[in-house]
N, C-alpha and C positions, 0 to 999 in steps of 0.2 A: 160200304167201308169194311175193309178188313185186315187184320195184321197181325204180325207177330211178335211177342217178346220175351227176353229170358226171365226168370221168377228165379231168387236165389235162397229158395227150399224145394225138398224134396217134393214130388210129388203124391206122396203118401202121408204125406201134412196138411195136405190142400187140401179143403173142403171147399166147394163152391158153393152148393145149398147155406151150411155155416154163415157164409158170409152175405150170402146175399138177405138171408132174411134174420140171421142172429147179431153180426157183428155191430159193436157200439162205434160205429163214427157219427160224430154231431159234425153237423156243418157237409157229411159228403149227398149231395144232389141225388145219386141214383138211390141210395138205401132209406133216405129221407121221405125220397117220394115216390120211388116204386113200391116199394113195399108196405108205405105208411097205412093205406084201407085192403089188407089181405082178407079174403073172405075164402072159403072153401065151397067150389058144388059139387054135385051131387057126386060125380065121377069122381071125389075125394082131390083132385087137382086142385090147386092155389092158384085165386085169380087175384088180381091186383089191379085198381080202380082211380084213376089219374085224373083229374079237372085242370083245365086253365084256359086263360084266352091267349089266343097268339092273333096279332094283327084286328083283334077286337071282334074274334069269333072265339064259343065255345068250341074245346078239343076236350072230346071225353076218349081217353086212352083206356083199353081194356088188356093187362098182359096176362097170358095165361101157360100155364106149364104146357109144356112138350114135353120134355126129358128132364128128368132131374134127378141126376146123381151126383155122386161126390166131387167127381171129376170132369161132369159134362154137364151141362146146363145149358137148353134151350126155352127161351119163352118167344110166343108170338102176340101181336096184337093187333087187333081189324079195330082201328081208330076213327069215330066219328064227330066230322066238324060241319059245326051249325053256322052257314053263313049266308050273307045275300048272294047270290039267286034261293041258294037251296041250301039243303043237306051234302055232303061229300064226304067218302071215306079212302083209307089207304092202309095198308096191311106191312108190318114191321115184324123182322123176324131176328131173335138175335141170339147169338150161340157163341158159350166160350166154352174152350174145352184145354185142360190141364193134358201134358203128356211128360213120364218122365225123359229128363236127358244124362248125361254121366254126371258123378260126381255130386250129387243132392242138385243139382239145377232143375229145375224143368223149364217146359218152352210153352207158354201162355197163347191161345190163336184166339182171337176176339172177331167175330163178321158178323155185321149187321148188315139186312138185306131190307129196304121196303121197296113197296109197287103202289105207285100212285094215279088216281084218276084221272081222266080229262078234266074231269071239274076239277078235281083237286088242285092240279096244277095250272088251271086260271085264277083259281083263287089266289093260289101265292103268286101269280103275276099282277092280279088287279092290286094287290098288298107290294109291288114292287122287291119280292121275297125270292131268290133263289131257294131252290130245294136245296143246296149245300147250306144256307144261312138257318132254313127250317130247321136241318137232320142235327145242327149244332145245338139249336135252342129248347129239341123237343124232345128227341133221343134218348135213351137210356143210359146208354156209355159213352165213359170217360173216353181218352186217349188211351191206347194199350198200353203205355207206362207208367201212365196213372194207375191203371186199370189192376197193373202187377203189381207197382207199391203198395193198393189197399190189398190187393188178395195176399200178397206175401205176409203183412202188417197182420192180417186175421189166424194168418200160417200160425204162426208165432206166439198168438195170444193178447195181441197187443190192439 
């Protein structure tokens, strides 16, 4: 999944880091729960430690910095699900990157990428699951206009 949208601040207002791991939204899914158990290792990197059951299998989601700066923010996650037959994993990569444009706008690109296993992908067939019903339930990000109302919202102070 990947897309774009316009942000109505500058992009020297935008923090990404800010808001991914500072901003107060109660009630938003991604800051609530990605960032809820942040641990640091060793490499000084922020990993971020995710539980739930989806289709009545444990999903332990592990996301951990790639890049992280003010205006570019990638995390990745090699996620492992505990189900009948076995074990199965799938690796999420996700990257949103600020750019300015004229006039205080900038232009927000949000892409999420994962790679799924053979197992992986029986399981969510034996679960009657599309991988689009999964990427909606499991995923980290919003909608890319969602995605710009909170980041612009953080812009701001608010």
């Amino acid at each position: 999944m990947s897309g774009t949208t316009i942000i109505q601040n500058p992009a020297e207002k935008i923090d990404l880091v800010r808001w991914l791991y500072e901003a107060a939204e109660h009630g938003r899914r991604l800051l609530t729960e990605l960032a809820r158990e942040l641990m640091t290792v060793p490499d000084v990197k922020r990993i971020s430690l995710r539980f739930e059951c989806t289709g009545g299998s444990l999903v332990a989601q592990y996301y951990v910095e790639i890049s992280v700066r003010k205006g570019h923010l990638v995390l990745e996650s090699h996620s492992d699900l505990f189900a009948d037959p076995g074990p199965t994993s799938n690796h999420i990569r996700w990257e949103v990157a600020v750019t300015a444009l004229d006039d205080g706008i900038s232009e927000l690109t949000n892409d999420l990428r994962s790679s799924n296993s053979q197992a992986f992908m029986a399981f969510l067939d034996g679960q009657s699951m599309e991988i689009e019903a999964f990427r909606l339930q499991c995923l980290p990000t919003p909608e890319s206009g969602d995605l710009a109302a909170s980041i612009g919202q953080a812009a701001i102070g608010d």
